[in-house]
C-alpha positions as CSV (number, residue, x, y, z in Angstrom):
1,X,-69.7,-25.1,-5.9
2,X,-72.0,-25.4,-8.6
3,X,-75.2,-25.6,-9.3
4,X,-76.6,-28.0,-11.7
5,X,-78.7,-26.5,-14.4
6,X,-81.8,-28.9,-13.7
7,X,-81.5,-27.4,-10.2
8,X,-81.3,-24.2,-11.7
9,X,-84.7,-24.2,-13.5
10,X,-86.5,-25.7,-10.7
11,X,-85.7,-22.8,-8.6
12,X,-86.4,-20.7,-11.1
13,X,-90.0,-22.1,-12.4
14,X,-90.3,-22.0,-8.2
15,X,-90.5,-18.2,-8.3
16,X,-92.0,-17.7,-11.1
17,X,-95.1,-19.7,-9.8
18,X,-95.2,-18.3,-6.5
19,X,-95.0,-15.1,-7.9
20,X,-98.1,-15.6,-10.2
21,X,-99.6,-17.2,-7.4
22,X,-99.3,-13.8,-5.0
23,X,-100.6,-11.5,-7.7
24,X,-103.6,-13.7,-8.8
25,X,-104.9,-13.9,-5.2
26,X,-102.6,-11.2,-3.1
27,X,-103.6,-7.2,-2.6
28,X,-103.0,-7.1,-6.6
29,X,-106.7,-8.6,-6.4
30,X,-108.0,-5.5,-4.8
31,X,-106.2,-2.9,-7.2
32,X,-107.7,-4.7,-9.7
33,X,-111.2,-4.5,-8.4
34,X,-110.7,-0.6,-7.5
35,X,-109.3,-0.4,-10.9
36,X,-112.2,-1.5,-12.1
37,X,-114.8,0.0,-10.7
38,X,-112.7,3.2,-11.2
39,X,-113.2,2.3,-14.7
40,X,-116.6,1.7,-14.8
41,X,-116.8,5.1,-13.0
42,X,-115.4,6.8,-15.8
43,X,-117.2,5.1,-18.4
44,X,-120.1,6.6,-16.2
45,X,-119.0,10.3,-16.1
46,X,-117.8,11.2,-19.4
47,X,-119.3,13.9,-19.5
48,X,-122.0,14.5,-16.9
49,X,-122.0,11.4,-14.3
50,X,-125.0,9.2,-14.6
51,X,-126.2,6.9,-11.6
52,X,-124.9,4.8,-9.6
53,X,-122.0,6.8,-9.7
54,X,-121.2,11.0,-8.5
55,X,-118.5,13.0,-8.0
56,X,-118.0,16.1,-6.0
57,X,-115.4,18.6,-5.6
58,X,-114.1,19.5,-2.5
59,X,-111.4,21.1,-2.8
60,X,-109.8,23.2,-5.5
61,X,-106.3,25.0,-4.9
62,X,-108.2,28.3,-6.9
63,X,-110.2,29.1,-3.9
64,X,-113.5,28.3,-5.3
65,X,-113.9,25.2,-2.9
66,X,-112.5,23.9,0.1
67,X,-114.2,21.5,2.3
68,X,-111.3,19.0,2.5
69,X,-110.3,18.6,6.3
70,X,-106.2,19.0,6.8
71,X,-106.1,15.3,7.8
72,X,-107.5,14.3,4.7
73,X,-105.2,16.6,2.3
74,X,-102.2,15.6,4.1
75,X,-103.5,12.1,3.2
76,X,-103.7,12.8,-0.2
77,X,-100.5,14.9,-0.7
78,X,-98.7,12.0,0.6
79,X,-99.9,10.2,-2.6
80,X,-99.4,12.8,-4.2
81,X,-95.9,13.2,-3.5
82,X,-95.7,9.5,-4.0
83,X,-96.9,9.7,-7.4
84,X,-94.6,12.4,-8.8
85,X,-91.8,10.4,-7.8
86,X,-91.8,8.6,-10.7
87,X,-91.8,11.4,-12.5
88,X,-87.6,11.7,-12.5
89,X,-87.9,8.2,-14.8
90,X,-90.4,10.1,-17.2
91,X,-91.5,13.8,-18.4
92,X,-88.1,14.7,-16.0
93,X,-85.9,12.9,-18.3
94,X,-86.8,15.0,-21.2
95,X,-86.7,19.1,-21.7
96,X,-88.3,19.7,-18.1
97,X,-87.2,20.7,-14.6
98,X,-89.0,20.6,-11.8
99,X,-88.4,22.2,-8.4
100,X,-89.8,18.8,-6.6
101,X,-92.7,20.8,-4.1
102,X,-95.7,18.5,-5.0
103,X,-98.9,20.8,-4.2
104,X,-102.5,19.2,-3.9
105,X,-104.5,21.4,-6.9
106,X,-107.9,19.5,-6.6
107,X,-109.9,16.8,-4.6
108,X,-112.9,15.4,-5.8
109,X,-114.8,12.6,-3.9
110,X,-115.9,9.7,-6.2
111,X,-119.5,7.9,-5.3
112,X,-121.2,4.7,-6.1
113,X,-125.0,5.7,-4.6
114,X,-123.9,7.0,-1.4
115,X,-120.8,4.8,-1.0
116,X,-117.8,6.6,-1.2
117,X,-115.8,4.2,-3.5
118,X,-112.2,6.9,-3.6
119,X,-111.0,10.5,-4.5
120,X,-109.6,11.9,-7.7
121,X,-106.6,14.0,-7.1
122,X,-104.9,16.7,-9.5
123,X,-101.5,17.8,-8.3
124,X,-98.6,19.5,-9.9
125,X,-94.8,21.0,-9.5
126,X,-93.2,24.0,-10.3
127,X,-91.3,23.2,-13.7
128,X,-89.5,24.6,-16.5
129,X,-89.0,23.6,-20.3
130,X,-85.3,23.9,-20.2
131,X,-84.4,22.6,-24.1
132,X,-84.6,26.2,-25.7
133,X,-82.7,28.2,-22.8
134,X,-79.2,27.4,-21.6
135,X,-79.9,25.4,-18.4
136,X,-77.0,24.6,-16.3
137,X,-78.1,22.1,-14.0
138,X,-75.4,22.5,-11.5
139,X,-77.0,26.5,-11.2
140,X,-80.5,27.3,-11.2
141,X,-80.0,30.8,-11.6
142,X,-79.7,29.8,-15.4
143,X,-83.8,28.9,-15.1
144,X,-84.4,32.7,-15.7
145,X,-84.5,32.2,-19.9
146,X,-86.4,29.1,-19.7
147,X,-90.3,28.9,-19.9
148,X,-91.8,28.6,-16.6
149,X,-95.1,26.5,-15.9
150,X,-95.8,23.5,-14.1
151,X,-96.0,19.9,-14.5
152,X,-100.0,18.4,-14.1
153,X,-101.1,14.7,-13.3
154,X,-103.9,13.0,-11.7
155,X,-104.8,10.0,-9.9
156,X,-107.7,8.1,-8.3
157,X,-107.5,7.0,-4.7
158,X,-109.6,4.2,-3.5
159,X,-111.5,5.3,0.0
160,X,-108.6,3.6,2.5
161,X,-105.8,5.4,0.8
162,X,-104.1,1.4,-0.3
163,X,-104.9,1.3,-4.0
164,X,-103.9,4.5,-6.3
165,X,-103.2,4.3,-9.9
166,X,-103.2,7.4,-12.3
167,X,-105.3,8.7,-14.2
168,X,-104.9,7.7,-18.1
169,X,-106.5,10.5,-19.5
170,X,-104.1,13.1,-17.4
171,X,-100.6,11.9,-17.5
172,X,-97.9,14.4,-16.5
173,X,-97.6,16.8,-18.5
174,X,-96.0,20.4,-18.8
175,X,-98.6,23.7,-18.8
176,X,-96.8,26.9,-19.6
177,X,-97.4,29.7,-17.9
178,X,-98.9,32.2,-20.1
């Protein structure tokens, strides 16, 4: 059976509507706002934050910090994990390898006064720049010639865990091991 072409359109022109109607006024709404303010928070701490908005560290993989609670880092490794997914469609498709263990490296709390407005997360793999070695993907054991480091990206986290988005300034990218 066909379908007639004016038929065609209208169901077409249909979802196309609907679906600018969901993301004007849907959750899209609220990543924008987060977005936003994220924004504004980064405008704000350049360099040193200036009010409304502060940041604090709470946990840092070197040691030098750790008041995170487990709940919480397991929480944010989860979007974490999440995160470097997409990293098979991206830096993975070029000269790197990665193992695919996310770690958490670093959790800092974002503020607006005393508001806790989300978390900045770094976190990172296990990776290896594999176009000057001879890499054979079907055996790792050929890894041993390649250079060794691992792959770094960050993201911000609004405060209910919903709305993440990465960090522009700290795409994935590959730090040797020196």
């Amino acid at each position: 059976m066909k379908i007639s072409t004016v038929v065609l359109i209208a169901l077409i022109l249909n979802l196309l509507t609907t679906a600018a109607f969901a993301d004007s006024n849907g959750p899209r709404k609220i990543e924008r706002a987060f977005y936003n303010l994220i924004q504004d928070f980064r405008a704000s701490c350049a360099t040193d934050c200036k009010a409304p908005y502060k940041m604090k560290v709470i946990f840092d993989l070197a040691g030098s910090v750790s008041e995170a609670n487990e709940n919480l880092r397991l929480q944010l490794l989860q979007v974490a994990v999440d995160q470097a997914q997409v990293w098979g469609d991206t830096i993975l498709e070029g000269d790197y390898y990665s193992e695919g263990h996310t770690r958490l490296d670093s959790v800092a709390v974002l503020f607006q006064e005393e508001r806790l407005i989300g978390y900045r997360i770094v976190y990172s793999e296990r990776a290896w720049f594999i176009a000057d070695c001879d890499f054979d993907g079907a055996d790792d054991r050929t890894l041993t010639g390649c250079s060794e480091g691992r792959i770094h990206e960050a993201t911000f986290v609004s405060a209910d865990f919903k709305n993440y988005f990465r960090d522009e300034n700290e795409f994935a990218d590959f730090k040797n091991n020196l």
